[in-house]
C-alpha positions in Angstrom: 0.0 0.0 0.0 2.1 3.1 -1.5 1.3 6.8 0.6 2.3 9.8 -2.0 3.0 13.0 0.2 2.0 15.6 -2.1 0.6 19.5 -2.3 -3.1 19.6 -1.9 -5.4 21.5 -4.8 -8.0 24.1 -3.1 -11.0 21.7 -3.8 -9.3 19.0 -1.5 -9.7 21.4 1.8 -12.8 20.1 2.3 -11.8 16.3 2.3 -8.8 17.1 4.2 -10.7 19.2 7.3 -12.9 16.1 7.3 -9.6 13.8 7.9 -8.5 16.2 10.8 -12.0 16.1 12.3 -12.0 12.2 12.3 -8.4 11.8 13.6 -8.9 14.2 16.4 -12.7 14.0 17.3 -13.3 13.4 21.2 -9.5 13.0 21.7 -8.4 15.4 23.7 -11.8 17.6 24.0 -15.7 17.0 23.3 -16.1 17.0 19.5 -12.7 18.7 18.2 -11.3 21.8 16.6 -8.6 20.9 14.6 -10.1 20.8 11.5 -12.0 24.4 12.2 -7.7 25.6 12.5 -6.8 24.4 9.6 -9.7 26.0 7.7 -9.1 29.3 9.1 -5.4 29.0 8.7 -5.8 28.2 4.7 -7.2 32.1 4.8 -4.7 34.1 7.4 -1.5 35.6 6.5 0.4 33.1 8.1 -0.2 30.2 5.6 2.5 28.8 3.7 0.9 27.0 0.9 4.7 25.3 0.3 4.1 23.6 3.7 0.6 22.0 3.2 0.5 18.8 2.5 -1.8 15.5 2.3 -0.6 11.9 2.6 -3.0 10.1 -0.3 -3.4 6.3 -0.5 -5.0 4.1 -2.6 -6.2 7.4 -4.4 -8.2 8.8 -1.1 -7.0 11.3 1.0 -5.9 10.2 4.3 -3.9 12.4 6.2 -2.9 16.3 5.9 -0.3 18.5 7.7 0.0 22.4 7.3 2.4 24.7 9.0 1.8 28.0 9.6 4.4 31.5 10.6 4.3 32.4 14.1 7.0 34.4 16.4 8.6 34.2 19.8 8.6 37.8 21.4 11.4 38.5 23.8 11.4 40.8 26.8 12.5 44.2 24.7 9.7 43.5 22.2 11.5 41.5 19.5 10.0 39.5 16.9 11.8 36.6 16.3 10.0 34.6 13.4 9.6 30.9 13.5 7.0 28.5 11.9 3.9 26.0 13.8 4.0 22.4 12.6 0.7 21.6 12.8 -2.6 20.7 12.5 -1.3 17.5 11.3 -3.9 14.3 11.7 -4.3 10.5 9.9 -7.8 8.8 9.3 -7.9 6.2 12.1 -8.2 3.6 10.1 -4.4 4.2 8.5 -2.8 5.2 11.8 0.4 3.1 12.6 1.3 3.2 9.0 3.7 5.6 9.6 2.0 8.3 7.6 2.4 10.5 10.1 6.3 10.6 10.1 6.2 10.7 6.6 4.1 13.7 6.7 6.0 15.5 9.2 9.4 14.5 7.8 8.0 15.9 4.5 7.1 18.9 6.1 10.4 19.8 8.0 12.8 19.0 4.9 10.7 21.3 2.7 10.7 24.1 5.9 14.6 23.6 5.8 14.7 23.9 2.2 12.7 27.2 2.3 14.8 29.1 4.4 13.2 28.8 7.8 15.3 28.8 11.1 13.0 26.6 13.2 10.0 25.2 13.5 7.4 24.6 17.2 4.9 22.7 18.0 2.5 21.9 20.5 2.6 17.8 21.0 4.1 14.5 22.8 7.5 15.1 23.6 8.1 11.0 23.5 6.9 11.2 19.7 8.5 14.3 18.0 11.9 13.8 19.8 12.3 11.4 17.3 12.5 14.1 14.6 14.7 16.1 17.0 12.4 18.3 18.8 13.1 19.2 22.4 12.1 21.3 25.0 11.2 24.7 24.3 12.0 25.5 28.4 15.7 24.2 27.1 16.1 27.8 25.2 14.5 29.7 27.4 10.7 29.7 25.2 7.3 29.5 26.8 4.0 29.2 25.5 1.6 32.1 26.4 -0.7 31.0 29.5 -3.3 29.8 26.9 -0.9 27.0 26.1 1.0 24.1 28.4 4.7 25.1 28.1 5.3 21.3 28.9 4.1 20.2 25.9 5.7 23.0 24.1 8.9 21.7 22.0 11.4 23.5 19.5 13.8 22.3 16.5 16.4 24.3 15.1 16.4 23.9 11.0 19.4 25.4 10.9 22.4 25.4 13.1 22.0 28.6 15.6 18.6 28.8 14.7 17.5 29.6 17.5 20.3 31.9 19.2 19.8 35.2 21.1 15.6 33.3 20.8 13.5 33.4 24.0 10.7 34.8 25.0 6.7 33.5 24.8 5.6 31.6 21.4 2.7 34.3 19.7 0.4 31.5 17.3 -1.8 32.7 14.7 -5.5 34.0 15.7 -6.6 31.0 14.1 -5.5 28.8 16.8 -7.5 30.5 19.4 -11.1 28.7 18.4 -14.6 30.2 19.4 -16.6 27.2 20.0 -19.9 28.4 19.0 -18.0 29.0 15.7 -16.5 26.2 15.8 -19.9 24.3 15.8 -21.4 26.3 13.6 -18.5 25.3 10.9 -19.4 21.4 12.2 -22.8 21.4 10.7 -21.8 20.9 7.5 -19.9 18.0 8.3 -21.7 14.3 8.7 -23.2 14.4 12.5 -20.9 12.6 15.0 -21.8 12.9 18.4 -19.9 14.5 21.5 -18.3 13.2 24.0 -19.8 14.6 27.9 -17.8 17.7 29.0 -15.5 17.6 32.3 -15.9 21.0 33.3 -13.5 20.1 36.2 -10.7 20.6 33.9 -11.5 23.5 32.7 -11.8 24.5 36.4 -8.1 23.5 37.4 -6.5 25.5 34.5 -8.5 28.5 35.6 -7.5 28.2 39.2 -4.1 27.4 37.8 -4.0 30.8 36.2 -5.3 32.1 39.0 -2.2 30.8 41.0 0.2 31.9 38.8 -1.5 35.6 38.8 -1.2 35.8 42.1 2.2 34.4 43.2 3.3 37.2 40.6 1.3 40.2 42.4 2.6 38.7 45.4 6.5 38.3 43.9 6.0 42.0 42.3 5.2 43.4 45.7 7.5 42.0 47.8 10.3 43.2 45.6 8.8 46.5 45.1 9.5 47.1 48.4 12.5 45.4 49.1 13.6 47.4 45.6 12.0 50.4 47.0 14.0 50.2 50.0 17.2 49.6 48.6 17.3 52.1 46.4 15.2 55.0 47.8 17.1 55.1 51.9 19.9 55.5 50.2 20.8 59.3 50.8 20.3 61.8 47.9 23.8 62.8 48.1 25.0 59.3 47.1 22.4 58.9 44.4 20.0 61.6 42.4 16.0 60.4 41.8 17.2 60.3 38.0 19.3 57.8 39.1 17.4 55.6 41.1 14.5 55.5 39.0 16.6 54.3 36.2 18.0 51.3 37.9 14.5 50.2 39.5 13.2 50.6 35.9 16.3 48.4 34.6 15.8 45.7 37.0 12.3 45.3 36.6 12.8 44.8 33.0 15.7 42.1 33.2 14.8 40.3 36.5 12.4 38.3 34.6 14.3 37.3 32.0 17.2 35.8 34.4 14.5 34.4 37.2 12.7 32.8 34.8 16.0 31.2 32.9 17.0 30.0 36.2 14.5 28.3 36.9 13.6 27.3 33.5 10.4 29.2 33.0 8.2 27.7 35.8 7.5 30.8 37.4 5.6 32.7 34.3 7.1 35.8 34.9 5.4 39.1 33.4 3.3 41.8 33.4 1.4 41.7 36.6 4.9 41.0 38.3 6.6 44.0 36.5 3.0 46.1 37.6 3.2 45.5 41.2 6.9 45.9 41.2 6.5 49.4 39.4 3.2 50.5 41.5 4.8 49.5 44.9 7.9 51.5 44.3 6.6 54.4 43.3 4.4 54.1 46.5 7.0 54.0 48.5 9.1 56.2 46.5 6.3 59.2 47.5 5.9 58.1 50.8 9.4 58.6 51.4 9.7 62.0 49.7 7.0 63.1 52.1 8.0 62.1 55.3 
């Protein structure tokens, strides 16, 4: 049984949305929305018709990949463009074939080819270290709070691709799926019915989010004043406002960046630490001009 990896024509979308929704339906979610991201993808800016591709067998369509531009923002508001691998899903019925690998493999020799520096995705770390993913923690990149940084993992398509790179992973809006849309785009699909929601998962990630919102204000405070303190009871004569104010802004923009590569990202870092730090010493910045 011979797979061709080959470009898709327009009229295919269809068929090949239809292999994403049977691959992915009530795997990770009720119903799915992979193949919704791939249809909205096919019509953003990011698309890069060189990297979509469908695995065809036996002259049906059975499996489809498409990769998209994205860009990992540092610190100092830098764009650093990369590519998303993915969607990518095989008919059920012709998983373990290895179309899967061949499709990716496809994908990443043609990204290469192009020009590209590296690639991210969103998957199993166990299955695309195989095509030398890793990490994205390892070089200091994290997924926006939406996302689980764990699953997060990077490939360089060129050696140094990804020097002087960190920062949080910015996806196409395409990837951030309305579900009343996304049902609406279902109906014109054959009916499949959903798995029951477990709203208790969408309850820990809130309160995880929560967590990590806090321990930030909490962090941002604490140093604010600790900050606040070192820097303002020091006597004018040693050190002028000008002064001061520019090292509290200058640590409040790098203490992230090296916390957070210390401790390889676990602490999320960002604005609502930065906030409190800011609000806290300039609190205590008045409070000690008045007294």
């Amino acid at each position: 049984m011979e797979t061709i990896i080959r470009h898709g024509y327009p009229d295919e979308c269809r068929e090949v949305e239809n292999v994403l929704r049977e691959a992915f339906w009530d795997l990770y979610r009720p119903g799915c929305n992979e193949h919704y991201i791939y249809h909205q993808l096919r019509q953003s800016s990011a698309y890069i018709p060189e990297l979509d591709w469908i695995a065809e067998t036996d002259q049906r369509i059975v499996g489809g990949i498409l990769s998209s531009k994205a860009q990992v923002v540092d610190y100092n508001g830098l764009n650093h463009p990369i590519i998303c691998l993915g969607p990518i899903g095989v008919l059920p019925a012709y998983q373990g074939l290895g179309i899967g690998k061949k499709l990716i493999s496809k994908s990443l020799e043609e990204a290469e080819r192009i020009g590209f520096q590296a690639v991210v995705v969103l998957g199993d770390p166990a299955y695309y270290s195989q095509f030398g993913f890793e990490k994205a923690s390892n070089y200091h990149i994290r997924a926006s709070e939406a996302e689980n940084s764990d699953n997060l993992l990077v490939k360089e398509l060129r050696p140094k691709g990804l020097e002087g790179v960190t920062g949080k992973v910015l996806f196409d809006p395409a990837f951030q799926t309305d579900e009343k849309a996304v049902d609406e785009f279902d109906r014109d699909f054959s009916a499949k019915r959903k798995k029951e929601a477990r709203p208790e998962v969408k309850e820990l990630n809130r309160d995880e989010d929560q967590k990590w919102k806090r321990y930030n204000v909490i962090i941002g405070i604490f140093l604010g004043i600790v900050l606040g303190f070192i820097l303002f009871g020091i006597p004018q004569k040693y050190l002028d406002d000008g002064l001061r104010l520019t090292i509290m802004l200058v640590i409040i923009l790098f203490f992230p960046q090296i916390f957070e590569k210390k401790f390889q990202v676990k602490f999320r870092l960002g604005r609502l630490w930065m906030a409190g730090t800011l609000i806290f010493c300039t609190i205590l910045f008045i409070f000690l001009k008045l007294i």
